[in-house]
mmCIF file of the protein (N, C-alpha, C, O) and its ligand, coordinates in Angstrom:
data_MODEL
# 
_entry.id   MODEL 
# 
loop_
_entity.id 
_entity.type 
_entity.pdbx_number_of_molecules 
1 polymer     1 
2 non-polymer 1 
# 
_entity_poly.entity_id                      1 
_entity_poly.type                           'polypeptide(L)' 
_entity_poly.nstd_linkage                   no 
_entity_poly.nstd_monomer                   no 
_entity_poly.pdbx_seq_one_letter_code       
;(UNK)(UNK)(UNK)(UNK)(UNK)(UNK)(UNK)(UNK)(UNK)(UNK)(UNK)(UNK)(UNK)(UNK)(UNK)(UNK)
(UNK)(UNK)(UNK)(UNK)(UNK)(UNK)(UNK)(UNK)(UNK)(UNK)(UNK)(UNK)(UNK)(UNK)(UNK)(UNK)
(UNK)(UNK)(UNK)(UNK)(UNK)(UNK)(UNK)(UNK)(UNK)(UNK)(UNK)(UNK)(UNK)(UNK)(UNK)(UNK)
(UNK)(UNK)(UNK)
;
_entity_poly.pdbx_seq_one_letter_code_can   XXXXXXXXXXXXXXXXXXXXXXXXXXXXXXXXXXXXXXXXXXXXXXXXXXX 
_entity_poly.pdbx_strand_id                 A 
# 
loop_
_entity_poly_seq.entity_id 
_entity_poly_seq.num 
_entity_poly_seq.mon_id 
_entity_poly_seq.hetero 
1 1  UNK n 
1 2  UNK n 
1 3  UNK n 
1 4  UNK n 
1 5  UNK n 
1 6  UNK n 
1 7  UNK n 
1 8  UNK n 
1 9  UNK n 
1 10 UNK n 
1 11 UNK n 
1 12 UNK n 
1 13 UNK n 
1 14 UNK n 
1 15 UNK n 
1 16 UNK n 
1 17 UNK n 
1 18 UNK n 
1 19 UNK n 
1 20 UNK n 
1 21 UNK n 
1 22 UNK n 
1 23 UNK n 
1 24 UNK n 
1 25 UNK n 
1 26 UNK n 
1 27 UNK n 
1 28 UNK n 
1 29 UNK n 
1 30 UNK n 
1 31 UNK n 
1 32 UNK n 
1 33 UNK n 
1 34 UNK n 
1 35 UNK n 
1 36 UNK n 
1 37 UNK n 
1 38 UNK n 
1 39 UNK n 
1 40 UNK n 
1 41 UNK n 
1 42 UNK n 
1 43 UNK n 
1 44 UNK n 
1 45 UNK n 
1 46 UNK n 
1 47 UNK n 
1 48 UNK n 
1 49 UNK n 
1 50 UNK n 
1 51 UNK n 
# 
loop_
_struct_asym.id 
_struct_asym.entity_id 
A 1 
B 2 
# 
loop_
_chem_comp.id 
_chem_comp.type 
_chem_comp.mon_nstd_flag 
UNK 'L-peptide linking' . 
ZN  non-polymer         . 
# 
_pdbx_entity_nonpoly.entity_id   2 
_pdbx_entity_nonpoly.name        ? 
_pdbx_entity_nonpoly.comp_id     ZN 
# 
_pdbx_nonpoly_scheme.asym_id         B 
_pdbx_nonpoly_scheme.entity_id       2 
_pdbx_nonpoly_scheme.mon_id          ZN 
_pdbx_nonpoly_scheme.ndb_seq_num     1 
_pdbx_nonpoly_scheme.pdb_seq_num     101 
_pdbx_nonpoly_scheme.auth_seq_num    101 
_pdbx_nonpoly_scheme.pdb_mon_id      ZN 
_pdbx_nonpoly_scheme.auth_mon_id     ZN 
_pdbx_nonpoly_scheme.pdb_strand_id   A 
_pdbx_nonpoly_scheme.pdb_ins_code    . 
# 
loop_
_atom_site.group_PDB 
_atom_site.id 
_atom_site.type_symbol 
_atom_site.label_atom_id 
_atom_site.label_alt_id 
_atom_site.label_comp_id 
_atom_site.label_asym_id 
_atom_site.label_entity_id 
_atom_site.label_seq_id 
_atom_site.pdbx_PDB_ins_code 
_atom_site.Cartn_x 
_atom_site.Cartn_y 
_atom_site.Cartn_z 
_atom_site.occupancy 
_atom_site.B_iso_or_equiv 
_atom_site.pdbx_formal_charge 
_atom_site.auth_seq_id 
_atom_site.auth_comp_id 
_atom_site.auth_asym_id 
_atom_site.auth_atom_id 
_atom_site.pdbx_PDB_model_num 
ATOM   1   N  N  . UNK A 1 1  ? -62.195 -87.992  136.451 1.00 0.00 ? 1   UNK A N  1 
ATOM   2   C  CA . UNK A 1 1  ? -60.987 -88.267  135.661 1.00 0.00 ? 1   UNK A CA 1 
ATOM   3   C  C  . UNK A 1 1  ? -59.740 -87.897  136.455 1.00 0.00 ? 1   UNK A C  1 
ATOM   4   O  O  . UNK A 1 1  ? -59.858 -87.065  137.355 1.00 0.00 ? 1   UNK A O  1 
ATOM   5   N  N  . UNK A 1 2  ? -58.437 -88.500  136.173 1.00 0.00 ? 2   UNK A N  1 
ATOM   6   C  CA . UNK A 1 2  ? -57.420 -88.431  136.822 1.00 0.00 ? 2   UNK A CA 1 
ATOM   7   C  C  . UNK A 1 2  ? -56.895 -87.297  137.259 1.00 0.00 ? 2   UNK A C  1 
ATOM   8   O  O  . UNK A 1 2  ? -56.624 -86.624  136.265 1.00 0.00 ? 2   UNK A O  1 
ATOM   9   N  N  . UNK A 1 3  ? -56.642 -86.799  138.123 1.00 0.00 ? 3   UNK A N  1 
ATOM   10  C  CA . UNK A 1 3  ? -55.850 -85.343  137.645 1.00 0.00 ? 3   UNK A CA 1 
ATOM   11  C  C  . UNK A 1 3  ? -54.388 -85.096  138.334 1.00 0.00 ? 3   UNK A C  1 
ATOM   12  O  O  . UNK A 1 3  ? -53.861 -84.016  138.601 1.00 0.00 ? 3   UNK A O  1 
ATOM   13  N  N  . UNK A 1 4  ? -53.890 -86.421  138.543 1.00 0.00 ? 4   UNK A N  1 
ATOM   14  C  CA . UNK A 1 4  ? -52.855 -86.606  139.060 1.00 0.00 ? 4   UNK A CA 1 
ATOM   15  C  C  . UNK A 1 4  ? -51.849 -85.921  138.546 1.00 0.00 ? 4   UNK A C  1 
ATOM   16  O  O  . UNK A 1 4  ? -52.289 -85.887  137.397 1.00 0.00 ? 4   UNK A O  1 
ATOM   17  N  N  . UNK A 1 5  ? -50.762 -85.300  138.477 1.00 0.00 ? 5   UNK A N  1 
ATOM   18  C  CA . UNK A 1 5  ? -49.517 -84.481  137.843 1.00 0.00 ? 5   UNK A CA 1 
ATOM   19  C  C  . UNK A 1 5  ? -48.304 -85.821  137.234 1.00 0.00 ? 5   UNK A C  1 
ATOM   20  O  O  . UNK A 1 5  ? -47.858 -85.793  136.087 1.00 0.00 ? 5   UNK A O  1 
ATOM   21  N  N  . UNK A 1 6  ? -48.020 -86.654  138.014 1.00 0.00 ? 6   UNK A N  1 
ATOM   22  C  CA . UNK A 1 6  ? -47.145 -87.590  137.748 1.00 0.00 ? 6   UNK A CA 1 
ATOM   23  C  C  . UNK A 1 6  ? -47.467 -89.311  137.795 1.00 0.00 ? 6   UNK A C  1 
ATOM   24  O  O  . UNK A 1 6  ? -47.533 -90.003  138.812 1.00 0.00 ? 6   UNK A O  1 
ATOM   25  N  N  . UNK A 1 7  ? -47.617 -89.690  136.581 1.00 0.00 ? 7   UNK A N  1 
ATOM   26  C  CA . UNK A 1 7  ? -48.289 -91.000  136.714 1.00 0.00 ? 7   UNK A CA 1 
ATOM   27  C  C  . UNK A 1 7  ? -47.223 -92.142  136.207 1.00 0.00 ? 7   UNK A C  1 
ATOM   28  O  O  . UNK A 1 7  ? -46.425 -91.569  135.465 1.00 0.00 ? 7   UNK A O  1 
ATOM   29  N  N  . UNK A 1 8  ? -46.906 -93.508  136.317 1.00 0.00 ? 8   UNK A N  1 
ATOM   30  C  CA . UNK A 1 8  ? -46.275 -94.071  135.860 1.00 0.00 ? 8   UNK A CA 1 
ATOM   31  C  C  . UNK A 1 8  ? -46.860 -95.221  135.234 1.00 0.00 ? 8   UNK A C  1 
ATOM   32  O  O  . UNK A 1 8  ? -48.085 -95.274  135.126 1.00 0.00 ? 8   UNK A O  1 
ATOM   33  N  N  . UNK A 1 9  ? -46.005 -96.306  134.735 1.00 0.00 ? 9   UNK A N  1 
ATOM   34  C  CA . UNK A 1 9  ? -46.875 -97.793  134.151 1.00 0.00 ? 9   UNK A CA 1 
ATOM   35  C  C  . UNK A 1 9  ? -47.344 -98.502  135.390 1.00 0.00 ? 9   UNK A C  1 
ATOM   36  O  O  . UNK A 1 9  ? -48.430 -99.080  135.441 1.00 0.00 ? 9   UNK A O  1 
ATOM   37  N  N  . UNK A 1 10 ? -46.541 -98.443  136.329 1.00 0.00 ? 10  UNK A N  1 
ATOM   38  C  CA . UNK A 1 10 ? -46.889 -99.299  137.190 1.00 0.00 ? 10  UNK A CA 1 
ATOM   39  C  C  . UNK A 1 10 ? -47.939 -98.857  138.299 1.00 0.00 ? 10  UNK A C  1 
ATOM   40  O  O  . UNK A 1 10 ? -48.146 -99.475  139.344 1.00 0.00 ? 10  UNK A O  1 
ATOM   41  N  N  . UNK A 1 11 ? -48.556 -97.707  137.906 1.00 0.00 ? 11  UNK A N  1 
ATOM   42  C  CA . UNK A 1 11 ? -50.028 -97.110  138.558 1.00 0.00 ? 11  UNK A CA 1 
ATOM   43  C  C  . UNK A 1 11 ? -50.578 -97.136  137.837 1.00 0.00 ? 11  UNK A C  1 
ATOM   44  O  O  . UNK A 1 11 ? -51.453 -96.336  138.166 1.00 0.00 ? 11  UNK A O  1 
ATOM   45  N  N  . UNK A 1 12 ? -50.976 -97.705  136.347 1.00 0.00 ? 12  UNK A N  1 
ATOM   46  C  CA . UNK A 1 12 ? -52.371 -97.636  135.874 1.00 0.00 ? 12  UNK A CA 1 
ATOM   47  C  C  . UNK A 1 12 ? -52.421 -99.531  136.053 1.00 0.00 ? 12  UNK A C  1 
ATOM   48  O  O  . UNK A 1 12 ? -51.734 -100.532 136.258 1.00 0.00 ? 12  UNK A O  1 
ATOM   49  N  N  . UNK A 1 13 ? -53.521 -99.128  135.845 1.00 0.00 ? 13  UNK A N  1 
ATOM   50  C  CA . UNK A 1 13 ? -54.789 -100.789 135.796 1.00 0.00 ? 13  UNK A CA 1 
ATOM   51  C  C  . UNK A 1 13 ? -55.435 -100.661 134.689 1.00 0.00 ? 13  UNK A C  1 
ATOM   52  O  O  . UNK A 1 13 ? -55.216 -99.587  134.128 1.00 0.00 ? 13  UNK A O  1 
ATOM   53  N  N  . UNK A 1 14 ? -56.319 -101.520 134.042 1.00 0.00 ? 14  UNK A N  1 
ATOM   54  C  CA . UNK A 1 14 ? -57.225 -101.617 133.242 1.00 0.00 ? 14  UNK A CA 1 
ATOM   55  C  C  . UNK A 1 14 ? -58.639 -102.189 134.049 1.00 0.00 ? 14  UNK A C  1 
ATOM   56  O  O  . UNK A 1 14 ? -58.590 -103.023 134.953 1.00 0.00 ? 14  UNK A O  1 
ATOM   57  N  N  . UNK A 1 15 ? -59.672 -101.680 133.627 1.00 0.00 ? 15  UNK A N  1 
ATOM   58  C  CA . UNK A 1 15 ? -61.145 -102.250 133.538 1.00 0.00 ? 15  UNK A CA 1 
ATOM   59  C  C  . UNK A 1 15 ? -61.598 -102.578 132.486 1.00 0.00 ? 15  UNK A C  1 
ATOM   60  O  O  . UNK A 1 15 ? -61.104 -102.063 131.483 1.00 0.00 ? 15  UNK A O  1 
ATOM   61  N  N  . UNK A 1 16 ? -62.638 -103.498 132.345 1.00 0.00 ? 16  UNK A N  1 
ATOM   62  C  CA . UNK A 1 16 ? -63.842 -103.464 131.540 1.00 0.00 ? 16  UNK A CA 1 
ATOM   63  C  C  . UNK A 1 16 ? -64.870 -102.619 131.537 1.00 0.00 ? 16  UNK A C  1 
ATOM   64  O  O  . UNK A 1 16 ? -65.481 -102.448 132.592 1.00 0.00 ? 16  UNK A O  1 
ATOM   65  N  N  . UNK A 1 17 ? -65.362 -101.750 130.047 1.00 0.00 ? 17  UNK A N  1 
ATOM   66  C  CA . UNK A 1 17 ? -66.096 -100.981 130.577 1.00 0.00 ? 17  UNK A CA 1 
ATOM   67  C  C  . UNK A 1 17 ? -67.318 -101.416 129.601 1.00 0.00 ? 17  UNK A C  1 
ATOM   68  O  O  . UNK A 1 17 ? -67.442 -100.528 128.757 1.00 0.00 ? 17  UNK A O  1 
ATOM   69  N  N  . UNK A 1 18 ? -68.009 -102.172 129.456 1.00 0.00 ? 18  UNK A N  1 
ATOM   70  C  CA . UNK A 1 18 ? -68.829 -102.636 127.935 1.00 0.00 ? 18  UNK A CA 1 
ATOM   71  C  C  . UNK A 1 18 ? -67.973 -103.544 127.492 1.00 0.00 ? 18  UNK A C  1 
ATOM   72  O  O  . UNK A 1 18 ? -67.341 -104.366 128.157 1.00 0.00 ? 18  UNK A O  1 
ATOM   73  N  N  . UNK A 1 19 ? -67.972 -103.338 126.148 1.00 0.00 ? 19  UNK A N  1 
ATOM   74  C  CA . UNK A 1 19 ? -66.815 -103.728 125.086 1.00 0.00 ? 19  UNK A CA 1 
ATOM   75  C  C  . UNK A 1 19 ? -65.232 -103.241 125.389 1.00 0.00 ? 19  UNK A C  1 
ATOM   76  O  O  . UNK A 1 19 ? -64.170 -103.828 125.180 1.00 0.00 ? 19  UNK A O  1 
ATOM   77  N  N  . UNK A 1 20 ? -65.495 -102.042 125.917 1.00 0.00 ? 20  UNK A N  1 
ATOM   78  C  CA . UNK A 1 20 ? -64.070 -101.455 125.912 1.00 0.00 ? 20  UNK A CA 1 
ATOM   79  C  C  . UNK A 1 20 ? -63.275 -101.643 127.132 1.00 0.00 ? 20  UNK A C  1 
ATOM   80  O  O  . UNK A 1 20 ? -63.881 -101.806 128.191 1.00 0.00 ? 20  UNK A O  1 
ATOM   81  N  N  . UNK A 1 21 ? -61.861 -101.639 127.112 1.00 0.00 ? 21  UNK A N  1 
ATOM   82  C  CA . UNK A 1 21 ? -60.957 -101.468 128.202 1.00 0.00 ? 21  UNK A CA 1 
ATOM   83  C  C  . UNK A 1 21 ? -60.634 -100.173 128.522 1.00 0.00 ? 21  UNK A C  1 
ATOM   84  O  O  . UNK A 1 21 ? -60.086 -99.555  127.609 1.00 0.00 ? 21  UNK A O  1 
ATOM   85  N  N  . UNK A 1 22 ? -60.789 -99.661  129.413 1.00 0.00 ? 22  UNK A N  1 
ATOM   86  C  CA . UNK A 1 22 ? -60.584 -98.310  130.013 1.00 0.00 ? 22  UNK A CA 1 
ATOM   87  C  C  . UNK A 1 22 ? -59.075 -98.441  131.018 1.00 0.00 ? 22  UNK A C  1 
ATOM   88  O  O  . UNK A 1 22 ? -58.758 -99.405  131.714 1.00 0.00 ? 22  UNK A O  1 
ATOM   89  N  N  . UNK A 1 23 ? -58.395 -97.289  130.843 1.00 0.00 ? 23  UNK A N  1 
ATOM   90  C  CA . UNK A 1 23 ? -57.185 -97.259  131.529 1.00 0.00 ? 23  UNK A CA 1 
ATOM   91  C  C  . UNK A 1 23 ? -57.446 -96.806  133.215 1.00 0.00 ? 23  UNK A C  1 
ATOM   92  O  O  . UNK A 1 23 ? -58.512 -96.193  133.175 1.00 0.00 ? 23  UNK A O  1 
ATOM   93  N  N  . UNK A 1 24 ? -57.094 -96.821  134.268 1.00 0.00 ? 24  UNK A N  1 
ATOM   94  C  CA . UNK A 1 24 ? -57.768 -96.179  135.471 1.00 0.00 ? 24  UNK A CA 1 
ATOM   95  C  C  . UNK A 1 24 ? -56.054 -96.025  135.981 1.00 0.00 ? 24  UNK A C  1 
ATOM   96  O  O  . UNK A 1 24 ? -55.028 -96.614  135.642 1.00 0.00 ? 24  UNK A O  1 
ATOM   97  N  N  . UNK A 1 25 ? -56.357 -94.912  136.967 1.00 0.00 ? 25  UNK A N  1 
ATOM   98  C  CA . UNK A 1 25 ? -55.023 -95.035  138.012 1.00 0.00 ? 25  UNK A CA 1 
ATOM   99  C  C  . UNK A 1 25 ? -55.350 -95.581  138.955 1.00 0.00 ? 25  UNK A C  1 
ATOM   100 O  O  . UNK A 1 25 ? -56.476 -95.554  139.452 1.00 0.00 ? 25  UNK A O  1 
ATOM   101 N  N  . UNK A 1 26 ? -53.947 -96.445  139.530 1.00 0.00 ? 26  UNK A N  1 
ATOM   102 C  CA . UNK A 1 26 ? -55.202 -97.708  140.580 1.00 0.00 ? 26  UNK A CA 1 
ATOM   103 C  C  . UNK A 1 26 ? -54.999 -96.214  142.031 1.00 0.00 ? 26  UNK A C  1 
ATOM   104 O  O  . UNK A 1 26 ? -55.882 -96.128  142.885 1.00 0.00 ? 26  UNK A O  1 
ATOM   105 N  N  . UNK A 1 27 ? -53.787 -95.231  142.057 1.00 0.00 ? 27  UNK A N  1 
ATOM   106 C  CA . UNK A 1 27 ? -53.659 -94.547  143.325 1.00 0.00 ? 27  UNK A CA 1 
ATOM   107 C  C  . UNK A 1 27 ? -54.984 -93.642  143.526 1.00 0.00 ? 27  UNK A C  1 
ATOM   108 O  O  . UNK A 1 27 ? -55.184 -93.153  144.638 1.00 0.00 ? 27  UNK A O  1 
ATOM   109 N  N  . UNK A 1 28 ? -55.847 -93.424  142.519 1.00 0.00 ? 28  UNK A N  1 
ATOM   110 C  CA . UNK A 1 28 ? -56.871 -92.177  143.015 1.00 0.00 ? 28  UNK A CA 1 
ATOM   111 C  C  . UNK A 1 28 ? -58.394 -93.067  142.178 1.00 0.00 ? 28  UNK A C  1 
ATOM   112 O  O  . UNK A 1 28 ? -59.502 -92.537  142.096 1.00 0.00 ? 28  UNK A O  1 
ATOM   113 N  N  . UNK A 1 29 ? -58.163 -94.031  141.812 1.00 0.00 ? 29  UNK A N  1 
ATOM   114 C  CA . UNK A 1 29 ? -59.332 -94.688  141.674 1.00 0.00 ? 29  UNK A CA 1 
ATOM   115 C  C  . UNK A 1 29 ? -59.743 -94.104  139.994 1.00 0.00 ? 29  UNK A C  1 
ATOM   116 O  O  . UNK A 1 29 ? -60.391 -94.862  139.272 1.00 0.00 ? 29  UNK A O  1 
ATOM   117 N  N  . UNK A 1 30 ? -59.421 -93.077  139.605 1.00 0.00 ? 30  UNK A N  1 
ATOM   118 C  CA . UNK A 1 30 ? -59.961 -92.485  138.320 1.00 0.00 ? 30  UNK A CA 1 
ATOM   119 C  C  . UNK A 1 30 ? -59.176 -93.055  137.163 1.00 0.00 ? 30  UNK A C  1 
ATOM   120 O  O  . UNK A 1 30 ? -58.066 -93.580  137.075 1.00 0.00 ? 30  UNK A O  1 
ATOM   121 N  N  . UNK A 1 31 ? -60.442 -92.678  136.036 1.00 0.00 ? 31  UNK A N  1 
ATOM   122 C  CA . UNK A 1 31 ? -59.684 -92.787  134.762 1.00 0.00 ? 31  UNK A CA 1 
ATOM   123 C  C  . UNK A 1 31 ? -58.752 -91.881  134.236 1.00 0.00 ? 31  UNK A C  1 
ATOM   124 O  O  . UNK A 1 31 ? -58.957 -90.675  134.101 1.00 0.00 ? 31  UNK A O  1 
ATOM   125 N  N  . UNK A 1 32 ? -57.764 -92.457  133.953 1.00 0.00 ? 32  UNK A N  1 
ATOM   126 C  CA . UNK A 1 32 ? -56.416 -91.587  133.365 1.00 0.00 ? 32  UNK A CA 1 
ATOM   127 C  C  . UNK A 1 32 ? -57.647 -90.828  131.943 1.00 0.00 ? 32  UNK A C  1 
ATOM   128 O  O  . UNK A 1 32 ? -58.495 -91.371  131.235 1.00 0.00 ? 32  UNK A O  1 
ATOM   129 N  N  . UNK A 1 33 ? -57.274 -89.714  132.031 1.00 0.00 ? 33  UNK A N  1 
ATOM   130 C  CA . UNK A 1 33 ? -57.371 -88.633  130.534 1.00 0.00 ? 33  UNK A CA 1 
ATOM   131 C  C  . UNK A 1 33 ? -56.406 -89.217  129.458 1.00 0.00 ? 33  UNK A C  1 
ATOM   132 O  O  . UNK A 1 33 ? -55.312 -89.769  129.574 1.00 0.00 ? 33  UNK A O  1 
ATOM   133 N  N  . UNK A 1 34 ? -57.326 -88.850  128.151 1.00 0.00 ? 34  UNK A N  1 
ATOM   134 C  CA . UNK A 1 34 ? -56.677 -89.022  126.840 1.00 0.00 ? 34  UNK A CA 1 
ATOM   135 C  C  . UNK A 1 34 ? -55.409 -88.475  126.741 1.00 0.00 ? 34  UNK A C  1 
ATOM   136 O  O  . UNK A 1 34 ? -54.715 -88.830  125.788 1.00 0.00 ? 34  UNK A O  1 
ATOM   137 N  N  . UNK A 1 35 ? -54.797 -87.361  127.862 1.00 0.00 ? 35  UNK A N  1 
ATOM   138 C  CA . UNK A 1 35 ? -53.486 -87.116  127.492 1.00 0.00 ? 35  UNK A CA 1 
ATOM   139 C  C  . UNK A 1 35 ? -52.425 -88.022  127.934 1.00 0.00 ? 35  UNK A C  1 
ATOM   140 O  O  . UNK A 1 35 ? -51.393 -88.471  127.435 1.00 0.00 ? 35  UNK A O  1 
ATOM   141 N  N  . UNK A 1 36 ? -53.244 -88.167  129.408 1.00 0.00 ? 36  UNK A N  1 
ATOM   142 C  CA . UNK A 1 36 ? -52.492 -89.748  130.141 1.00 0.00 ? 36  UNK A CA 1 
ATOM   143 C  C  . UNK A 1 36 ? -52.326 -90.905  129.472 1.00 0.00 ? 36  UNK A C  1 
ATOM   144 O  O  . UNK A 1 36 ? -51.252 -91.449  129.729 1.00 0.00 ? 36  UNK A O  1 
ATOM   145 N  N  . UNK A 1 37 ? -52.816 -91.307  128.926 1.00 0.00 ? 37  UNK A N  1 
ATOM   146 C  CA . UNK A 1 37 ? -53.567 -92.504  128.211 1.00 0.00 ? 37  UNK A CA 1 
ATOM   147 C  C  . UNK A 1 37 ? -51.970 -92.510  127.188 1.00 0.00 ? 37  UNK A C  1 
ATOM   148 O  O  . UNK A 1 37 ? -51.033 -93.306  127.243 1.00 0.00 ? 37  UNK A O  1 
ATOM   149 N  N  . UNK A 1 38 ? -52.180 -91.186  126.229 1.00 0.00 ? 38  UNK A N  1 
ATOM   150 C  CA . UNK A 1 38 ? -50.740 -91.001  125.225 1.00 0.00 ? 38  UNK A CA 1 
ATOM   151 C  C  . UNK A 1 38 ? -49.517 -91.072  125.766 1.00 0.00 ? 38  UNK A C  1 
ATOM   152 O  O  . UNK A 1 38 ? -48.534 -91.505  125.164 1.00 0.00 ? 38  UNK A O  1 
ATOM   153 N  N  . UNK A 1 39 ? -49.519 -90.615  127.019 1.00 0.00 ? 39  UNK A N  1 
ATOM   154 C  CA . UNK A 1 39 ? -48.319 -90.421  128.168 1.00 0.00 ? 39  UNK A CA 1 
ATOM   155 C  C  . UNK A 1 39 ? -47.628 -91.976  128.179 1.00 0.00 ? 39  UNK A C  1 
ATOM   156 O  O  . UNK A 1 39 ? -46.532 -92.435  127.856 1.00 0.00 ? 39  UNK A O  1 
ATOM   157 N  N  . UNK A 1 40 ? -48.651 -92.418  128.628 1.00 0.00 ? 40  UNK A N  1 
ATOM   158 C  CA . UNK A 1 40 ? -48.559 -93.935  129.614 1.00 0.00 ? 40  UNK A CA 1 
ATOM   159 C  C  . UNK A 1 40 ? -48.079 -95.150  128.196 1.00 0.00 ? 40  UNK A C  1 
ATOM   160 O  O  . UNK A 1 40 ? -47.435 -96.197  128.124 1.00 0.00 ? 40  UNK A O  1 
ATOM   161 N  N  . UNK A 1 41 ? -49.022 -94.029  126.995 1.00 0.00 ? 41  UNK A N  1 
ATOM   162 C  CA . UNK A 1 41 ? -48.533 -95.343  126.098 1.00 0.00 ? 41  UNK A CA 1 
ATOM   163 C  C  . UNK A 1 41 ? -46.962 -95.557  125.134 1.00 0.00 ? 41  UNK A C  1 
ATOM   164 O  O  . UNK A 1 41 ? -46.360 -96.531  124.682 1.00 0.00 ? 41  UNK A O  1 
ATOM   165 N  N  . UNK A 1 42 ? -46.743 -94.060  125.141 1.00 0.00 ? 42  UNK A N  1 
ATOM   166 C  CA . UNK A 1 42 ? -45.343 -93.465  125.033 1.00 0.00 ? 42  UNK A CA 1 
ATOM   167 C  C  . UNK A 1 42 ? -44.041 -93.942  126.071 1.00 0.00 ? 42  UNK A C  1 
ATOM   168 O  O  . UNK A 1 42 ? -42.860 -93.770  125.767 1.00 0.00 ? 42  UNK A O  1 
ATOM   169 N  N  . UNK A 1 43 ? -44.495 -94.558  127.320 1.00 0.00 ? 43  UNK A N  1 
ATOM   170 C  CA . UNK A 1 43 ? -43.823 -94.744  128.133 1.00 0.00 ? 43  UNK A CA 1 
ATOM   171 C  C  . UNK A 1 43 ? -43.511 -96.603  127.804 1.00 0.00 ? 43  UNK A C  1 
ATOM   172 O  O  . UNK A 1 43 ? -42.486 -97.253  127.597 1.00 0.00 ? 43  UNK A O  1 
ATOM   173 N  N  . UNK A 1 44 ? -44.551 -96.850  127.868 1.00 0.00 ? 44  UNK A N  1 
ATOM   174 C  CA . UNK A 1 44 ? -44.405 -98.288  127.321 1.00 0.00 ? 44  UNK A CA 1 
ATOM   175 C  C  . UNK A 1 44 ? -43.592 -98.913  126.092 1.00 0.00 ? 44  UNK A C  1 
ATOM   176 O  O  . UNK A 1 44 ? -42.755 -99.811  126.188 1.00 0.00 ? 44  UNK A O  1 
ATOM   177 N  N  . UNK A 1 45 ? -44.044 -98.192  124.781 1.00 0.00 ? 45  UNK A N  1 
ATOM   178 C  CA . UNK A 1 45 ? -43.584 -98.224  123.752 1.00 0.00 ? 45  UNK A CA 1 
ATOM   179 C  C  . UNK A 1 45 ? -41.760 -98.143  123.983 1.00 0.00 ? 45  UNK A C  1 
ATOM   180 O  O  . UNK A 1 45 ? -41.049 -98.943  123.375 1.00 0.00 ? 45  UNK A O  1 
ATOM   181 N  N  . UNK A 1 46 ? -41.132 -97.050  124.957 1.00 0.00 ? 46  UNK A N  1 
ATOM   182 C  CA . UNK A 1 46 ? -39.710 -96.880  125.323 1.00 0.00 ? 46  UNK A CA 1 
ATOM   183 C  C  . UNK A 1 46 ? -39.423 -98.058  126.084 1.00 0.00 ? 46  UNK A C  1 
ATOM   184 O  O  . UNK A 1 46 ? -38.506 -98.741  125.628 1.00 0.00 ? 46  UNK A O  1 
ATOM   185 N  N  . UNK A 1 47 ? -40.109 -98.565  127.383 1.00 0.00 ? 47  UNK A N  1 
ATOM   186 C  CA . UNK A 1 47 ? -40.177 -99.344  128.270 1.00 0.00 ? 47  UNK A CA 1 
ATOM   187 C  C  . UNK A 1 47 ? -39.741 -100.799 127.235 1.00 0.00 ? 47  UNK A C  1 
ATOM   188 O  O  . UNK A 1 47 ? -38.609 -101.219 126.997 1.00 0.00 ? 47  UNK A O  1 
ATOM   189 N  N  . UNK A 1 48 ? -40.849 -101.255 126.835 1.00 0.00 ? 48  UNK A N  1 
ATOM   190 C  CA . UNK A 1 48 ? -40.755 -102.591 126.186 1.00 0.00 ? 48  UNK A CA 1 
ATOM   191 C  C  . UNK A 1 48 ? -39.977 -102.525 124.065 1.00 0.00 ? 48  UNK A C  1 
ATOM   192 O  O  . UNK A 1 48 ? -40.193 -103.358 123.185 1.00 0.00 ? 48  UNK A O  1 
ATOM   193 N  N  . UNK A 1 49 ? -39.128 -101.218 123.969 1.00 0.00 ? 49  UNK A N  1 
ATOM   194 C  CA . UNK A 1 49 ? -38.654 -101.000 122.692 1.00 0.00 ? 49  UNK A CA 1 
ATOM   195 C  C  . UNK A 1 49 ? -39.592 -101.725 121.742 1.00 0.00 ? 49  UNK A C  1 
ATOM   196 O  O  . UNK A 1 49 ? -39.519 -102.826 121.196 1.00 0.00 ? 49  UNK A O  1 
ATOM   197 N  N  . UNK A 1 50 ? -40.703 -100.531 121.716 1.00 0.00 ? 50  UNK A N  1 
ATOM   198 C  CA . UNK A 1 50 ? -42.045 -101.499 120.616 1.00 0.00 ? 50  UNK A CA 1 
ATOM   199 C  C  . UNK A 1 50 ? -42.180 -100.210 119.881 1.00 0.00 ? 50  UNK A C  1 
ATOM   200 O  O  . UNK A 1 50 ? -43.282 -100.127 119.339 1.00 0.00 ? 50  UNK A O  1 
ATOM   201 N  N  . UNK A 1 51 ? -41.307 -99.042  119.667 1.00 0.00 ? 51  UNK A N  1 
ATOM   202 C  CA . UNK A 1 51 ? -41.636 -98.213  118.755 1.00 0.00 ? 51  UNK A CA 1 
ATOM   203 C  C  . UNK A 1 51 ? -41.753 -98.638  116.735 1.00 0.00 ? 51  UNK A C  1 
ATOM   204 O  O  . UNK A 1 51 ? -42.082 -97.760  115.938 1.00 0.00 ? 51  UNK A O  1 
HETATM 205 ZN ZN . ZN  B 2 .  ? -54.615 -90.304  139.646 1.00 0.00 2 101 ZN  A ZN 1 
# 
């Protein structure tokens, strides 16, 4: 799992993982953590005013 300190939108990717889409950081190859995940989606939500 990620354990990067500073992540942005434009370093995560998505996979297929099964059914599900999994978030990954494309710089260290890992999956962003559930805190990342809230981070990244908090960032977006400001990014694209979708609150
Ligand atoms: Zn990372």
């Amino acid at each position: 799992m990620c354990k990067c300190a500073k992540i942005s939108i434009e370093d995560v990717s998505y996979r297929s993982v099964g059914m599900n889409q999994t978030a990954y950081h494309k710089e260290c190859g890992e999956d962003l953590s559930p805190i990342q995940v809230s981070i990244i989606d908090k960032q977006r939500i400001n990014e694209w005013g979708l609150a």
